[in-house]
C-alpha positions as CSV (number, residue, x, y, z in Angstrom):
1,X,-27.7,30.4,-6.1
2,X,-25.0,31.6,-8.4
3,X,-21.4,29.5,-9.2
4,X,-17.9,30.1,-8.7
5,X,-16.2,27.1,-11.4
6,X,-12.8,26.6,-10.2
7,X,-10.3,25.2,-13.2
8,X,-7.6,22.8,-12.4
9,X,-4.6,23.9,-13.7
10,X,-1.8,21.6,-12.5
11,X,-2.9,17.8,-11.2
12,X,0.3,15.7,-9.8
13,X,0.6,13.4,-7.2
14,X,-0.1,15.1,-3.4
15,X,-0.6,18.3,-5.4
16,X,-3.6,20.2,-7.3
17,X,-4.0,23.8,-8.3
18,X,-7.0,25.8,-9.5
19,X,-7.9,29.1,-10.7
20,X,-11.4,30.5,-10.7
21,X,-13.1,32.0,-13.9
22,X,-15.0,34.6,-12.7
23,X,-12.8,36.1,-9.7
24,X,-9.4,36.8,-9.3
25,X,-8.7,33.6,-6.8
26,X,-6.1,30.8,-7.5
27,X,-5.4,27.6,-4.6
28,X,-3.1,25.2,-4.2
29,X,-4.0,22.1,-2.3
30,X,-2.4,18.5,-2.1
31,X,-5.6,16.4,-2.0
32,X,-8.7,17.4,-3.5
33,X,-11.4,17.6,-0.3
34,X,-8.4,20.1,0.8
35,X,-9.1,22.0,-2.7
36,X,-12.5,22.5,-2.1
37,X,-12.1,23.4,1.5
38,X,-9.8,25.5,0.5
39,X,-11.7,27.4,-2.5
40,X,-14.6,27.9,0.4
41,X,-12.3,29.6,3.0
42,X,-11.2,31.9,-0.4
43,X,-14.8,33.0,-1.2
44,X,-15.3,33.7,2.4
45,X,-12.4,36.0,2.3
46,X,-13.0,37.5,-0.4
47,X,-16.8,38.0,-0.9
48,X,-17.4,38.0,3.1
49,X,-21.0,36.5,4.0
50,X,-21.9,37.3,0.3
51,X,-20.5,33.6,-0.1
52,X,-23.2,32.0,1.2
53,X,-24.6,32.4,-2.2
54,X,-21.7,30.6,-4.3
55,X,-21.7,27.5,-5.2
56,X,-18.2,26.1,-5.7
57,X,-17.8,23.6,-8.9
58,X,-14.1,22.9,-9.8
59,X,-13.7,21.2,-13.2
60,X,-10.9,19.2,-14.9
61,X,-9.7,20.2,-18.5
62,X,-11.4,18.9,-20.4
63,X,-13.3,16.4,-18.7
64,X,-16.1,16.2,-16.4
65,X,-16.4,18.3,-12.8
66,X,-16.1,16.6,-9.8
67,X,-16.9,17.7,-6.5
68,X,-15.1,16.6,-2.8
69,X,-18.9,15.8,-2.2
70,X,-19.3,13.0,-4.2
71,X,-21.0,9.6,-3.5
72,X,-20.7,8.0,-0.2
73,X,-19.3,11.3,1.0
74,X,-21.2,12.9,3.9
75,X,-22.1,16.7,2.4
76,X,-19.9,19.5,3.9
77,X,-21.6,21.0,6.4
78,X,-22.5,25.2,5.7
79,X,-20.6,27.4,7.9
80,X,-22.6,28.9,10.5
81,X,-22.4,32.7,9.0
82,X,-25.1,30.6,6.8
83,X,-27.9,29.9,8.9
């Protein structure tokens, strides 16, 4: 499985923005579950059903990643173009 790692770029209240590394995307999201929703619905518009393939880490600067799947989150469910 290969990685897209999303960068956040701005952090303020009710709004976060991220730019991947490795492809030409940037999102804007107020909350970060929307973020990572978000940075899915990119991939899938820009690689297609290759996206199936991605992984999607978005990491602050400089500290750890974090994911909108973290504990005591139920894991977003793979889109059906998946299966």
């Amino acid at each position: 499985m290969r990685e897209v790692v999303f960068r956040l770029t701005a952090e303020r209240a009710g709004h976060l923005e991220a730019r991947a590394e490795s492809l030409p995307i940037h999102i804007t999201a107020p909350t970060l579950e929307e973020l990572h929703h978000e940075t899915r619905e990119a991939l899938i518009a820009h690689l297609g059903a290759a996206h199936c393939a991605y992984r999607v880490r978005i990491l602050r600067h400089p500290g750890p990643s974090f994911s909108a799947e973290g504990p005591g989150r139920l894991p977003r469910r793979t889109p059906a173009l998946c299966r």
